[in-house]
N, C-alpha and C positions, 0 to 999 in steps of 0.2 A: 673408634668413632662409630657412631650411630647415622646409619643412612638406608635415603629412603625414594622408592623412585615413583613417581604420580603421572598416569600418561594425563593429557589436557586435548583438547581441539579447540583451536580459535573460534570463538564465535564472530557474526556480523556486528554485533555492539559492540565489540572488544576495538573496534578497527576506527582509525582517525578517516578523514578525509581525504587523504593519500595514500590510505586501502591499507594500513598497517599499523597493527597494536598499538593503540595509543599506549607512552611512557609508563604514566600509572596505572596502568591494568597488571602492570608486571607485579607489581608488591599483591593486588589480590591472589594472580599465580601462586607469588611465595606463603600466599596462608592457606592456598589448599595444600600445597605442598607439606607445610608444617604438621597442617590439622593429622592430615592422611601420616603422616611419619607417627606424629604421636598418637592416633589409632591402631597402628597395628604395634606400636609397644602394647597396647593395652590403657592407651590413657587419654579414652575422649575426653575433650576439652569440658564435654557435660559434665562427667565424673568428677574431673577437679572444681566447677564450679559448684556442682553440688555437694562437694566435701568445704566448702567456703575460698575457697583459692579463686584468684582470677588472675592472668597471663599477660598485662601489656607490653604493646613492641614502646620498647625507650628509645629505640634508635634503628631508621631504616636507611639502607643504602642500594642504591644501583648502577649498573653498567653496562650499557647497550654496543653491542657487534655487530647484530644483523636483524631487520625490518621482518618479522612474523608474519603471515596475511591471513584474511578468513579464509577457516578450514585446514588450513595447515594441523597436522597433530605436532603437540612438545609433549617431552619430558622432563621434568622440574624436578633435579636432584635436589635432597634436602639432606644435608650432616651437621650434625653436629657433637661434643665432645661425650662421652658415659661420663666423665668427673661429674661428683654430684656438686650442683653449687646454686645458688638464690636465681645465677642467671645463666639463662638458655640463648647461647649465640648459635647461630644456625645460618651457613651457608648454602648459597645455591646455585642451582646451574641451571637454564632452559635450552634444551638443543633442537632443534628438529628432528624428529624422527625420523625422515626421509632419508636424512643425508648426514647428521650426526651434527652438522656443523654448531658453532654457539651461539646464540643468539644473544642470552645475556645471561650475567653474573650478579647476586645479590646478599643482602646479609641482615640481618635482624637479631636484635638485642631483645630478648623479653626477659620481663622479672616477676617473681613470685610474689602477690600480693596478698593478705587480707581481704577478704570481700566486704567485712562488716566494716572497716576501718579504713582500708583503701592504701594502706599504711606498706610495705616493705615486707617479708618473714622470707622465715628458712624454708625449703621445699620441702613440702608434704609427705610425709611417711606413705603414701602407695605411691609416686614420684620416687621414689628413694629406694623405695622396694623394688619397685622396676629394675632400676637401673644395676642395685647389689644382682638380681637376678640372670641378666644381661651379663656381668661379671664373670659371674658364678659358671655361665653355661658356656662361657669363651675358653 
């Protein structure tokens, strides 16, 4: 497994009117999370859009434990499989830093597309090089 840890601090925007992470701020967490995992592979998301690739979430899920507040710091674990395949599932965790506890659990389905076409393909040979490398160095 490929995993990757992203420290965060809650911002004031981030917070509902009961002074605690509104629900969907948690999925923009899980894309820094992601962005930052597949950065230090070596695979800004620029990179693959500029090789013609683009990355949509087909499928997002969440699950809340514990109310985050402003200024709190998290951690947003992000893993996901080395198997090379069209789609990148990637699980997560956000804890508090403080005190470890979970706050919430999430997951994201992205897929390998075509930019010109918009259409489905096989992951990209620096994608795939990555990851044989990863392998290679385990």
């Amino acid at each position: 497994m490929i995993k990757h840890t992203t420290s965060l601090r809650v911002r004031y925007a981030d917070t509902d009117k009961m002074g605690i992470v509104y629900y969907a701020k948690y999925f923009e967490y899980f894309e820094v999370a992601r962005t930052e995992m597949l950065r230090a592979l070596g695979l800004p998301y620029a990179e693959l859009e500029a090789a013609g690739f683009g990355l949509p979430v087909i499928s997002a899920a969440a699950k809340y434990f514990k109310g985050a507040k402003y200024d709190d710091a998290l951690r947003i674990t992000a893993e996901m499989d080395e198997a090379p395949s069209p789609r990148l599932n990637i699980i997560y965790r956000v804890l508090l830093d403080s005190s470890d506890e979970l706050v919430a659990e999430g997951e994201t389905t992205l897929v390998f597309v075509d930019a010109g076409t918009g259409r489905p393909t096989r992951p990209p040979k620096l994608y795939l090089d990555v990851l044989n490398n990863l392998t290679l160095s385990r």
